[in-house]
C-alpha angles and dihedrals in degrees: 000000000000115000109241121256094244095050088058089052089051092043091056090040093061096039080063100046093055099050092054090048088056090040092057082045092058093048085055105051087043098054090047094055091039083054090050103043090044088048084056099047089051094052099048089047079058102044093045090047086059092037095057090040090048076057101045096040086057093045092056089047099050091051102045110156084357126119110241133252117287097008112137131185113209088341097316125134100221097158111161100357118134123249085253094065092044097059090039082062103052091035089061089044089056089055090066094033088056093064092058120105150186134223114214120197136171127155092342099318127124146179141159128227121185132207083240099047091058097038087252119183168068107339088224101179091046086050092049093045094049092050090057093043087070108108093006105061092099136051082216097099087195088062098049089048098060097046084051093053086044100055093040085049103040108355132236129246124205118211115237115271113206139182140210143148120268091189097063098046089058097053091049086049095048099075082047097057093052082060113047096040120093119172114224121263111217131225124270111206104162099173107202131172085330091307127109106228101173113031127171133145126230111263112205116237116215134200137194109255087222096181089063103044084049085053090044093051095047085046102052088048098066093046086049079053078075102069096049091224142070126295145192107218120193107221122187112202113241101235122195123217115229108203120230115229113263125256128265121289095255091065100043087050092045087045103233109138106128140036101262104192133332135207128203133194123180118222096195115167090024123150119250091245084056095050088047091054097042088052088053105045081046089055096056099057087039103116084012111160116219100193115218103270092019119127109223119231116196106187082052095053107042087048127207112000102206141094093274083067096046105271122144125215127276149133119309127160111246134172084339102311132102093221131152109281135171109264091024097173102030090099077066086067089044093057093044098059093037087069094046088060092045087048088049096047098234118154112268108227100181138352142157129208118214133277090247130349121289114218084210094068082043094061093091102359140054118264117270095044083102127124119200124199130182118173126269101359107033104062142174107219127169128151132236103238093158099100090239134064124269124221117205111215118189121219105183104175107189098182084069091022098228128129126213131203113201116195109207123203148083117322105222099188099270116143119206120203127184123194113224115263119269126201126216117187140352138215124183135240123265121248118277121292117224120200131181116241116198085190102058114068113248116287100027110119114191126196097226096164117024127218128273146180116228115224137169115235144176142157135171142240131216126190118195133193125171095354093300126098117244104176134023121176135177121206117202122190119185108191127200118217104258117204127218106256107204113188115220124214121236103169116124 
């Protein structure tokens, strides 16, 4: 039998209105159990919140005027120790700390400075004071908690803390400073008619760079902290250089900024009318220019060599003879720069040894290192092969009677090395010759020639660049025996 259509329309109607009533039931349930388990959240947020604070309060508590839990200073476990310990710590530390030093040296000066002199140590009451901020340091009681947490859990180390007085490190560097410090010199270069007439090279000033060595001692005093006794520390002052200006243009173009090689000779015993020639031949190649690829000539340069340019008599050799000449002593400045040219490598063009040896050019070398001139025939030649020009400065010291050559320029890495000189063979001197005098009264006997050995000499010469040798020479003297002369007076 077929259902009736209304029966279908009522049948669909309460399937719907069950499932919306079940619907409503399960909103209910839910809300309820959302209520209670929000309730209980709640409460357990709560009851935890006074249970942590119950924790915290008593841990405070516990720890009144006490330094928490995990908190170290430098290292140092110092949980719940009281700000008076701490200090007493560090304050015992700095005893030992105080008797360290440090030895200061530069250039020969030195000084000491001890821990104690400048107040050096442990800050013990800012230390102390530090270890109880921990967890204190906020009102925020969440950020003191968790430092709290943090230094129970993992700890917290507080870096050193030291002290010290500036102001008395200052006063014990400030001699130091007066002698350490040098102020530059700087360079003379007065160009006149090809000729230097005022010559000096800079000289670079120097200063203590005070801030850094300051840095350096205090420093050295906290690593010194590590050994926990005491220490002597050497300390080596840090210096800074203070250039000198450069010289003129005309230097710098011509190259002559340091000194390149020197040669010395001593005139001991001489006469006054010797010294007095010495010092004038020296003069005239005083502020000389040698120009790069020039040969040097010194009979040219130094010019006529008699009393109508100023030269006194002395003793010269001459045909064999040691008799009075005009310019006696200026084969003295001959020799000497002849060594300052062997000690600067430079090629030697020409150059004569002397008829016999001359005590004077033995006094500080050995014999054979002599230069003769006699002008125009004799003559002293080298060449300038450095690139750059070379200034001949002249130092002549009469209190020690010894006269220096300086040759100025530009040093291009070339190393000179002399044998020492070798001799050969001897020969002795002859007997004394005796000679009448009418000049002299009777009786009065005069040395006019002095005694001397011959001898036969050489040694060598090598001058290196680059590892290669660019020049080799061999100088050979061969020295004839020389016999005293007297002159014996017949005057009556």
């Amino acid at each position: 039998m077929a259902i009736p259509p209304h029966y279908t329309v009522i049948s669909k109607k309460l399937k719907k209105h069950l499932k919306l009533r079940k619907i409503s039931i399960e909103k209910k349930y839910f809300k309820l159990v959302g209520k209670n388990i929000l309730w209980f959240t709640l409460g357990g947020i709560l009851g935890l919140f006074f249970f942590i604070s119950f924790l915290y309060i008593g841990y405070k508590n516990m720890h009144t005027n006490r330094v928490y839990d995990g908190v170290l200073v430098d290292n140092i476990n110092f949980s719940g120790k009281d700000p008076s310990t701490i200090q007493a710590f560090f304050d015992q530390k700095n005893k030992i700390i105080q008797k360290t030093a440090i030895t200061l040296n530069s250039d020969g000066v030195i000084a000491t400075i001890s821990a104690k002199q400048i107040g050096f140590g442990y800050d013990s009451n800012l230390l102390a004071d530090q270890a109880m901020t921990v967890g204190r340091s906020s009102d925020n009681a969440l950020t003191n908690m968790s430092l709290i947490l943090q230094a129970y859990m993992n700890t917290i180390n507080l870096p050193p803390a030291y002290h010290y007085s500036e102001q008395k490190l200052n006063s014990l560097l400030q001699p130091l400073q007066k002698q350490i410090d040098a102020q530059p010199v700087d360079p003379l270069f007065n160009f006149e008619n090809g000729k230097v007439v005022v010559f000096q090279l800079g000289v670079d000033g120097k200063t203590l760079d005070r801030d850094l060595l300051k840095n350096e001692i205090i420093e050295d005093f906290k690593n010194s902290v590590l050994n926990n006794k005491p220490q002597m520390i050497s300390l080596t002052m840090p210096v800074k250089k203070i250039s000198a200006t450069d010289a003129s243009d005309v230097a710098n173009g011509l190259g002559i900024k340091e000194e390149v090689a020197e040669g010395t000779s001593l005139f001991r015993g001489s006469d006054d009318s010797r010294i007095y020639n010495i010092s004038l031949a020296a003069s005239r190649l005083n502020g000389v220019i040698i120009k790069p690829g020039e040969i040097f000539s010194f009979d040219q340069t130094v010019g006529d060599i008699s009393a109508l340019s100023g030269y006194k008599q002395a003793y010269v050799i001459d045909d064999g003879h040691t008799v009075l000449g005009d310019g006696g002593g200026v084969c003295q400045v001959s020799t000497t720069l002849f060594r300052a040219a062997l000690n600067a490598g430079l090629p030697i063009v020409e150059r004569h040894q002397h008829a016999y040896r001359v005590g004077y050019y033995e006094q500080d070398s050995g014999p054979g290192i002599d230069a003769a001139i006699y002008s125009p025939t004799v003559d002293l030649k080298f060449k300038n092969d450095t690139g750059h020009a070379l200034l001949i400065q002249t130092y002549l010291d009469t209190d020690q009677e010894q006269l220096t050559f300086a040759l100025y320029g530009t040093k291009d890495g070339r190393q000179v090395s002399i044998s020492t000189p070798v001799v050969t063979s001897t020969a002795p001197a002859p007997a004394p010759l005796y000679e009448d005098d009418p000049t002299l009264p009777v009786g009065q006997i005069k040395q006019v020639d002095f005694a001397a050995d011959g001898a036969d000499v050489y040694f060598t010469r090598t001058v290196t660049k680059n590892g290669k040798v660019i020049i080799y020479d061999k100088f050979t003297s061969n020295y004839q025996p020389w016999q005293a002369v007297y002159m014996r007076g017949t005057q009556t």
